[in-house]
C-alpha positions as MATLAB code, in Angstrom:
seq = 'XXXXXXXXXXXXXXXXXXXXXXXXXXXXXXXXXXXXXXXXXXXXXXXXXXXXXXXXXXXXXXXXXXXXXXXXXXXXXXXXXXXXXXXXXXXXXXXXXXXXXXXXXXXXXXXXXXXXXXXXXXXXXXXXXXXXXXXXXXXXXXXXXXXXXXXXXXXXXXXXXXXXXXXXXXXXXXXXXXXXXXXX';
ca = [
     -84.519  -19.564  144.873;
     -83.229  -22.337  147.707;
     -83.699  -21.390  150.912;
     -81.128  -22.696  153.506;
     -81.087  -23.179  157.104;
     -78.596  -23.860  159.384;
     -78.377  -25.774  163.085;
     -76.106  -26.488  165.708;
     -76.436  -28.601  167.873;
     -73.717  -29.773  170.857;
     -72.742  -33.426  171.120;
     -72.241  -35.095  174.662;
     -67.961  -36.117  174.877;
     -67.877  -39.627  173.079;
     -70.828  -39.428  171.319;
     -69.712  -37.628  168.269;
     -69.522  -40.673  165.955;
     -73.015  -41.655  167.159;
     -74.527  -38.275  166.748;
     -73.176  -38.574  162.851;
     -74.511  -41.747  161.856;
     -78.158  -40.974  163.216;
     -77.866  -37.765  161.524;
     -76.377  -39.956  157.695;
     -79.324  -42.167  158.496;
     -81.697  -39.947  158.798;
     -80.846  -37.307  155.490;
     -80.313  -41.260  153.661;
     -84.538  -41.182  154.504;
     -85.387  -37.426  154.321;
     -83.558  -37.120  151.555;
     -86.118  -39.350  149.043;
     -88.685  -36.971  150.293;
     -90.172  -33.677  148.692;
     -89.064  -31.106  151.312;
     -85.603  -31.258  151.891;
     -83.712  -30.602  148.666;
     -79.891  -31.695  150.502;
     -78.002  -31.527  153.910;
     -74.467  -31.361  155.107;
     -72.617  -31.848  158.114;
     -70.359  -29.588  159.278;
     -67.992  -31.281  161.855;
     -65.756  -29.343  164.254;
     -62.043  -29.301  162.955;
     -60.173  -32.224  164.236;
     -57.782  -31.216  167.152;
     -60.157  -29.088  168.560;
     -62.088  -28.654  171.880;
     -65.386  -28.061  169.969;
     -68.503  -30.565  169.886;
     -70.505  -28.257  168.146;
     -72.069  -29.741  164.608;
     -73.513  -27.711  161.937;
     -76.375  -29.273  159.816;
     -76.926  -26.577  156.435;
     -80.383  -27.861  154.941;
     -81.659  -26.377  151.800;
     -85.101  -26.481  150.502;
     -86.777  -25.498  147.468;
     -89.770  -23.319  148.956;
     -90.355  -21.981  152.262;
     -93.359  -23.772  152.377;
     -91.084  -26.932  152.248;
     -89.021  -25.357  154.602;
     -92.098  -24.981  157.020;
     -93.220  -28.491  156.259;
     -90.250  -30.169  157.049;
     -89.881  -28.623  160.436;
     -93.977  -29.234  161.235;
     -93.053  -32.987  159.824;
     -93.615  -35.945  161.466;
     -89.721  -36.777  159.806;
     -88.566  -34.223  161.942;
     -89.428  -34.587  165.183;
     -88.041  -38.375  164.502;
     -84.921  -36.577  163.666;
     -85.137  -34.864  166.871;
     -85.999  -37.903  168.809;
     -83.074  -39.982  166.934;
     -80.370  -37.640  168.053;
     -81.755  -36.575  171.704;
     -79.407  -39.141  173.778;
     -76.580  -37.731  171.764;
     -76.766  -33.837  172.578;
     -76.728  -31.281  175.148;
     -78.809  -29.089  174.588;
     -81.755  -27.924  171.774;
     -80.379  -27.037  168.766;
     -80.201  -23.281  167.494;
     -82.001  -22.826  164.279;
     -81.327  -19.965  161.332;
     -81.925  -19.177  157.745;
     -79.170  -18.437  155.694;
     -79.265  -15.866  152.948;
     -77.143  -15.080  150.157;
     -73.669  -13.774  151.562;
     -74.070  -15.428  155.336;
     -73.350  -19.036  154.227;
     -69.736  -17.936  153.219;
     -69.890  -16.457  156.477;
     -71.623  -18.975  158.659;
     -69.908  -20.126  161.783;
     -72.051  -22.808  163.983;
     -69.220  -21.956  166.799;
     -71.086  -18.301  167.049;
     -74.404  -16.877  167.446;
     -74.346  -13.216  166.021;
     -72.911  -13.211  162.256;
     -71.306   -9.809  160.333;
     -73.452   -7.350  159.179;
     -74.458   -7.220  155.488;
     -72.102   -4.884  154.463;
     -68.881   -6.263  156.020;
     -69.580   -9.244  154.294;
     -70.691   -7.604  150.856;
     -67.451   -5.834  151.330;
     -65.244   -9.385  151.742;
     -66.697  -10.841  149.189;
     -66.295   -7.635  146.744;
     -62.550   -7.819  147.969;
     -62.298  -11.779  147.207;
     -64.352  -11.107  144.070;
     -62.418   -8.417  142.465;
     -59.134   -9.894  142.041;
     -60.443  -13.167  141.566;
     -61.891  -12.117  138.443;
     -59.722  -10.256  137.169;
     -56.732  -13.243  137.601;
     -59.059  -15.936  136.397;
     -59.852  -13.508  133.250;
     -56.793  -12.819  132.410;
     -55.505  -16.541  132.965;
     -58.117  -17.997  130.878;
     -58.051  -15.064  128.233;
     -55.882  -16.976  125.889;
     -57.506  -20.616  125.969;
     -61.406  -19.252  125.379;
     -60.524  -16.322  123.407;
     -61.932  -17.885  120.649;
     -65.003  -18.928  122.130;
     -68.362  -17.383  122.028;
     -68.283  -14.827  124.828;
     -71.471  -16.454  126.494;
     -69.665  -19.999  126.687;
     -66.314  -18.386  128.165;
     -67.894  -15.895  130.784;
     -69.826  -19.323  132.018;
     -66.291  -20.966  131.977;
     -64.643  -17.999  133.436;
     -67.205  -17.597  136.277;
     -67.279  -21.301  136.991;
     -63.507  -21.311  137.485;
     -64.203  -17.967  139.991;
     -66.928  -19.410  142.069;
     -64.911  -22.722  142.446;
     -61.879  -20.542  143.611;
     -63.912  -18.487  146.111;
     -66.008  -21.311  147.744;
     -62.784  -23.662  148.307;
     -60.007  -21.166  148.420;
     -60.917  -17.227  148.166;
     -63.622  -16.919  150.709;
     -62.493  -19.207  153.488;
     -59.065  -17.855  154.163;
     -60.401  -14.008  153.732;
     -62.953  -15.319  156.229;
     -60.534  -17.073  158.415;
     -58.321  -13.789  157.932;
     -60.675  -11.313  158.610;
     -62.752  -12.740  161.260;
     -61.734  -10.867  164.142;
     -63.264   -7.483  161.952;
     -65.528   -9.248  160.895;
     -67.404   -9.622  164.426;
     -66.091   -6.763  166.281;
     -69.685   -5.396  166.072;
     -71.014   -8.287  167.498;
     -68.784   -8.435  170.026;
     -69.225   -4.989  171.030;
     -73.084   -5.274  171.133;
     -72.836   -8.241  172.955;
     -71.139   -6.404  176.013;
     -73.252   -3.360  175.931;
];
């Protein structure tokens, strides 16, 4: 099972574009190694105030994971990008549900079961469209080949569509809790 991590890190004003291409030189390096499996920036959204940038690594082991941030690669990473941040970076490990949920803008995410309960609420009718949609064109399939073609079509629709507007929707319940523990 990948294991994923995800850091933020806050770019000085102006500096955004130079931040980015140490960053796309660096995974172009990393990348040919063993440990890190893939990367992706996540920019803020254009027209904001934000100069906070998400970088969600994956890895195949958590020894990788633990190698990579003890590596020699790494700390050139770090060393690459210091004159173009704020501050250290925040580091955390992503599993299952929280990457639909991850937000580099925050530092406490949902609990577990508000987001098992989004994504049961995304998955539901999701299925159940997408089944019924498809139900005519695979019907004559075997039923292993269109559930894989049926789920594929779901998991497409609830990483790109589904899951970021019920996120985007739902995100002040979402983090009421951590808002609330925040002030006690």
């Amino acid at each position: 099972m990948p294991i994923y991590v995800a850091t933020t890190h806050t770019v000085k004003p102006g500096h955004e574009q130079d931040f980015e291409n140490a960053a796309i030189r660096f995974f172009s390096d990393v990348l040919r190694g063993t440990e890190t499996k893939g990367a992706l920036i996540i920019s803020p959204l254009p027209g904001t105030e934000s100069r906070t940038y998400g970088i969600l690594r994956s890895f195949a082991s958590q020894q990788d994971r633990k190698d990579f941030y003890a590596s020699d690669k790494f700390a050139q990473l770090q060393q690459a990008i210091s004159p173009y941040v704020e501050e250290d970076y925040s580091r955390r490990e992503l599993h299952g549900l929280e990457a639909f949920f991850y937000d580099p803008s925050i530092s406490d995410q949902p609990p577990r079961w508000k987001m098992a309960l989004v994504t049961w609420i995304g998955v539901w009718p999701t299925v159940y469209i997408v089944s019924n949609l498809a139900r005519s064109h695979v019907s004559d399939w075997p039923s292993f080949l269109a559930t894989g073609f049926v789920t594929f079509i779901v998991v497409l629709a609830l990483a790109w569509g589904v899951m970021p507007t019920l996120t985007r929707l739902l995100r002040p319940w979402l983090l009421r809790s951590a808002d609330i523990s925040r002030r006690n």
